[in-house]
Structure formats: C-alpha cells, structure tokens
C-alpha positions in Angstrom: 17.4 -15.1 14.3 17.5 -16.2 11.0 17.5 -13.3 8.3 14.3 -12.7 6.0 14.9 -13.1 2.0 12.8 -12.9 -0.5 13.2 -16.9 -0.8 11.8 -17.1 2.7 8.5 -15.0 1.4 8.2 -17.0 -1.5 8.6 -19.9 0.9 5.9 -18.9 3.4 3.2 -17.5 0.1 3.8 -21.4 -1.3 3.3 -23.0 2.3 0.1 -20.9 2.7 1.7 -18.5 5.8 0.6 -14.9 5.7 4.0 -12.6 6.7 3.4 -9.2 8.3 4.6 -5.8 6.8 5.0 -2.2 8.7 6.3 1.4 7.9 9.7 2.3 9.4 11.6 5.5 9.7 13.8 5.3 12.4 16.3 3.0 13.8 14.2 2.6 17.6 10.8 1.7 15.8 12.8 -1.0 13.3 14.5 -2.8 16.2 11.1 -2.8 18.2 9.3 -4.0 14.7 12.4 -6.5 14.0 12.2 -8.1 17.4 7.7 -8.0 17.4 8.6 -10.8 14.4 7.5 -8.4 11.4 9.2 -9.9 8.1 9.7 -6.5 6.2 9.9 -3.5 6.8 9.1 -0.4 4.4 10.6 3.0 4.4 7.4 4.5 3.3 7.3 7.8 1.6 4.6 8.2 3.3 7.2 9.7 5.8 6.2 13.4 3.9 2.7 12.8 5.6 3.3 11.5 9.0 7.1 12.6 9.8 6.8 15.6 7.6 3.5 16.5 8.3 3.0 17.3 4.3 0.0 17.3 2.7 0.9 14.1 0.3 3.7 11.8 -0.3 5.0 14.8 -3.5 7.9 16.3 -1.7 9.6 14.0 -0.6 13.3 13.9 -2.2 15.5 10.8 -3.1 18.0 12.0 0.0 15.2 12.3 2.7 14.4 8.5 1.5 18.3 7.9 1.9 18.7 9.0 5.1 15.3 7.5 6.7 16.2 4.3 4.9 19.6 4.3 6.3 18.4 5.1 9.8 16.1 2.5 9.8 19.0 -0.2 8.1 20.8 0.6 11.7 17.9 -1.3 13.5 17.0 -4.0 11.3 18.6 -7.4 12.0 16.3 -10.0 10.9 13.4 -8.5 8.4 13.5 -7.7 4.9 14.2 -3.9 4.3 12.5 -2.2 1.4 11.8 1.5 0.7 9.9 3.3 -1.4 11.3 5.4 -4.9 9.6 8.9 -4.4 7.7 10.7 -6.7 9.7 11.0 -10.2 12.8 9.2 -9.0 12.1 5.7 -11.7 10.4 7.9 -14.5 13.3 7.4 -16.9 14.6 3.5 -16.7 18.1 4.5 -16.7 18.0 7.0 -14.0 15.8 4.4 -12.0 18.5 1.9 -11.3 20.7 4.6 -10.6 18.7 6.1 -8.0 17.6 2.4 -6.6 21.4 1.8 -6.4 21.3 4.4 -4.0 18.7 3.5 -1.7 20.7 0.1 -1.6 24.5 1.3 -1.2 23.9 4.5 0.7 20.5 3.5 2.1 21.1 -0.5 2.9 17.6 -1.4 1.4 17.3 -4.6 0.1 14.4 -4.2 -2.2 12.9 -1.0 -3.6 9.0 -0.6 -4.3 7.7 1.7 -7.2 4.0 2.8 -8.4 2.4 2.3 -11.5 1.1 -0.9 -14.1 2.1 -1.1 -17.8 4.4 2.2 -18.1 6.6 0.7 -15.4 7.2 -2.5 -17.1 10.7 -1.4 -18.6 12.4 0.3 -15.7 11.3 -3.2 -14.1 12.5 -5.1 -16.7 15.9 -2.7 -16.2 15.9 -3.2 -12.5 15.5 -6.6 -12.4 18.4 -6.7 -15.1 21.0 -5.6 -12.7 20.2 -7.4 -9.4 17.9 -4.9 -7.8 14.9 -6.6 -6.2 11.5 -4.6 -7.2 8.2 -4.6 -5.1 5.5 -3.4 -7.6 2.6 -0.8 -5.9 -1.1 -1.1 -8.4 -4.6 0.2 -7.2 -4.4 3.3 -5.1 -0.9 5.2 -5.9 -0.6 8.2 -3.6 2.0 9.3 -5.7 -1.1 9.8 -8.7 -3.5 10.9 -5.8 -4.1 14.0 -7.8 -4.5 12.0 -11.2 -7.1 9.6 -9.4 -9.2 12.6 -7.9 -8.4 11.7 -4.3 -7.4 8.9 -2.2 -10.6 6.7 -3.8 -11.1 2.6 -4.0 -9.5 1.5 -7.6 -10.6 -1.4 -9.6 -14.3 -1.1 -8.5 -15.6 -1.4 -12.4 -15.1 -4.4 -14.5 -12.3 -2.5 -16.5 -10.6 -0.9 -14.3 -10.3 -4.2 -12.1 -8.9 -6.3 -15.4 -6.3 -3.6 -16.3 -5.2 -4.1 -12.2 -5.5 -7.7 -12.9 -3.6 -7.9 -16.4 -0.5 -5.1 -15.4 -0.1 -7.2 -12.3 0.5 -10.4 -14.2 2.5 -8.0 -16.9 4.7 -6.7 -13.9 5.5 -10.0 -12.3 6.8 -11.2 -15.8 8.7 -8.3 -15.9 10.7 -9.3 -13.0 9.0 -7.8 -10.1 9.4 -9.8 -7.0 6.6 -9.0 -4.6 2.8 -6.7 -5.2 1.4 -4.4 -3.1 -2.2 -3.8 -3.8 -3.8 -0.9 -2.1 -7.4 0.1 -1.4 -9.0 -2.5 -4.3 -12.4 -4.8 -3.5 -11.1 -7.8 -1.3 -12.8 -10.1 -4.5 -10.2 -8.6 -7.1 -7.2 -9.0 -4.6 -8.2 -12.5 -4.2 -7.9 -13.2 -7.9 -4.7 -11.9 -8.3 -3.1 -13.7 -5.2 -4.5 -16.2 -7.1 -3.0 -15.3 -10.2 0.5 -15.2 -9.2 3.5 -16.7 -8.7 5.1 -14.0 -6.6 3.8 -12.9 -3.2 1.1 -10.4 -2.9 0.9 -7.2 0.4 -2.5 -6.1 0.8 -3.2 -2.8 2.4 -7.3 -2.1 2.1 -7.0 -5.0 -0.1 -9.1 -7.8 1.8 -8.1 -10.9 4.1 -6.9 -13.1 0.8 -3.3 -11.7 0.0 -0.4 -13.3 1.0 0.8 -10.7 3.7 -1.0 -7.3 5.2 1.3 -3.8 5.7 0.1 -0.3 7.4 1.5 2.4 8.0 2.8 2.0 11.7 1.6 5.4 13.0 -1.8 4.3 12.0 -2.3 1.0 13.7 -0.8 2.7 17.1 -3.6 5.6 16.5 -1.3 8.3 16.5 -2.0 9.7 13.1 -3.2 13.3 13.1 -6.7 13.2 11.9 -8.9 10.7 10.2 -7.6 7.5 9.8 -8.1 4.9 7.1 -11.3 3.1 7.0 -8.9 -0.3 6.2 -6.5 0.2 9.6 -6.9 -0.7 12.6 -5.3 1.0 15.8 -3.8 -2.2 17.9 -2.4 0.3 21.4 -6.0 1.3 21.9 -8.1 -1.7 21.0 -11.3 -1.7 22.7 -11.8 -5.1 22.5 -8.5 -6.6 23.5 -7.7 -3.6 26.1 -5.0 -1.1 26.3 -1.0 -2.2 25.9 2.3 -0.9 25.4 4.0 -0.2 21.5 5.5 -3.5 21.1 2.5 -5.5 22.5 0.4 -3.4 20.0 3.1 -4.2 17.3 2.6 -8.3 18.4 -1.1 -8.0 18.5 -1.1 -7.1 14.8 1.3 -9.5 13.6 -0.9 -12.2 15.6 -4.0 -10.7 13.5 -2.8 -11.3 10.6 -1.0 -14.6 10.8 -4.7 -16.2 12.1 -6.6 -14.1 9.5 -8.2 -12.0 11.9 -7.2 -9.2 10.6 -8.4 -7.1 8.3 -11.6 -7.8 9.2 -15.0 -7.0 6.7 -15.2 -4.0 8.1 -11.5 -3.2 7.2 -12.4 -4.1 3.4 -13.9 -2.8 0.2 
C-alpha cells in the first residue's frame, strides 16, 4: 500500500475526504490500525494516563515518548507516524528541534505535534526551519490542564474563540503543517477548517474538520473510568452490535469518512 505523506493529507483536505487518526503505543495495535486503513497514527502522551495509569499527561519523559514511538515505528507500514513532545520538551526553541530530532532518528516519527497558540510560534518557525514537520495542538491542552482549571470546553466566549481562531492562522504561517483542535464548539472548528490552508484533526471538535482522532483505548471502551463525552466506544456499540478490535477499528474509520461520526451528541 501506498505510504501516507503529508502531501496525501493535503490532497484528501483539498478533495473534500475526511482521513482518520488514532493513538498508538505499541507495535501490535499500529499494524492492526495500519492495516484497519487509518492515515496517522499518534504516539500520544496520553500514554502517562492510559499505559501509565498517571493522573495526567505531566510525567511523561522525552525517552518513554522515544521508546513508545519507536515500538510503534516497527508496525507502521503505510500511515503517517507522529508523536507527541511531552510536557517542557519545546519550551526553549533551540532545545525543541533537538529533542524533535530525537523522536524522528531514535523514534522514526515523521511529524511531531506540540501544545500551545502565539508563544509557540518561534520554536515552529525553528522547526519548520530544519525539515521537521509540526502538527500544532490549540483549545484543550492537557499539558495546561492545571492552568485551564480542569479538562473544560475552550473557546466558548467570543474572545477566547478569536484568540483560538487568530493563533491558529498565526501557527499555520509559522510553518505548521496540520491542527488539532480539541474540545472547542463544533461552530468555531468549522471556521477555522474554513480558515486554513493546512488540514485540521478534531477531537470534541464537531463533524466539520478535515479528519477525527481518539485516543484508541477510548473508542474500544477499555479506559478505566469515565470516558469522554466526545468518544465513542466502536467494540461495544449498541447499535451496530458487538465485534472484534479490528472490526471496531474499521467501524470508526467508516464513521468518519461518511460523517457519521462524531455525532451531535459527541459535540460541544
């Protein structure tokens, strides 16, 4: 199968195609993903929380994201493979495309994804200087979750949903090559799909963006505790009856290429 590139997202955002986007930490759940037809796969650090069993997405270190990113490079033939810079790992610009280098030479990610809106505008600019493909994270950052009070909806006020709206265009011009835009009103997502050039991940974000991730131990249901009001567990579906991993894995990348999912009940 033909390899997934950032050219190919582009391609499919232009032509109107939504792509598909789950978690990975492991080389057996990236083949299963890879061969479901997901086009990237993240090495979340929301591995502290689900793998870890931590509290937040905080402790995780640069080499824990190495190792998972590496494990999950060993299973990944044909989708995209980006992972996540953990907490303090892009503060300073200079030691952000050092540890970036990292996650792509020891790790074999192809893209790396940071939080944050205007303060993150040089270490993009930097990154996008030397090569290194950059996924920017605005609305809900876990790695802020105690600077935002709590895992809470952002850009529900009319300022808070411009500043989303302007860093957005701010980071794309900056050189970032995809958005992820998590737990904002499905309306404000829509404009800035609209709004850019490059493609757009929703996660809580609405039906409107360009392509839809979760966290893969939430869509199977096996995530201790509550789950996100925006996910959707695909093994257990009441509707479409019981199935096996990678027919729960196919039944959400079916869901979102026809728009059925998320659903209004999965948005804010």
């Amino acid at each position: 199968m033909k390899r997934i590139t950032l050219t190919t997202l582009q391609e499919m955002k232009k032509a109107g195609e939504k792509f598909t986007c789950l978690t990975a930490y492991d080389s057996s759940f990236a083949a299963l993903l890879d061969a479901a037809g997901v086009e990237v796969l993240l090495v979340g650090d929301s591995l502290g929380m689900v793998i870890q069993g931590q509290e937040s997405t905080l402790p995780v270190t640069l080499d824990e994201m190495i190792y998972h990113t590496r494990c999950v490079a060993r299973g990944c033939r044909r989708a995209l493979l980006m992972a996540d810079m953990p907490f303090l790992s892009d503060v300073d610009p200079r030691q952000a495309v050092s540890n970036a280098g990292r996650l792509m030479k020891e790790g074999g990610a192809q893209m790396v994804k940071l939080e944050g809106g205007a303060m993150q505008l040089e270490t993009v600019r930097r990154l996008a200087g030397q090569g290194i493909p950059v996924c920017a994270h605005l609305g809900l950052q876990p790695q802020s979750v105690h600077k935002l009070g709590g895992y809470r909806v952002q850009g529900r006020d009319q300022e808070s949903a411009r500043r989303i709206h302007d860093d957005a265009l701010a980071l794309q011009d900056a050189g970032a090559d995809l958005l992820l835009l998590e737990c904002v009103p499905a309306s404000l997502a829509a404009r800035i799909r609209d709004a850019l050039r490059i493609p757009v991940i929703g996660i809580g974000a609405g039906p409107d963006c360009d392509a839809q991730v979760l966290v893969l131990y939430d869509m199977l249901g096996i995530t201790p505790g509550k789950r996100p009001r925006f996910s959707h567990d695909f093994l257990s579906d009441p509707e479409a009856g019981p199935t096996d991993v990678a027919g729960a894995v196919r039944r959400y990348v079916e869901a979102v290429k026809s728009g059925a999912f998320p659903a209004s009940r999965h948005c804010f």
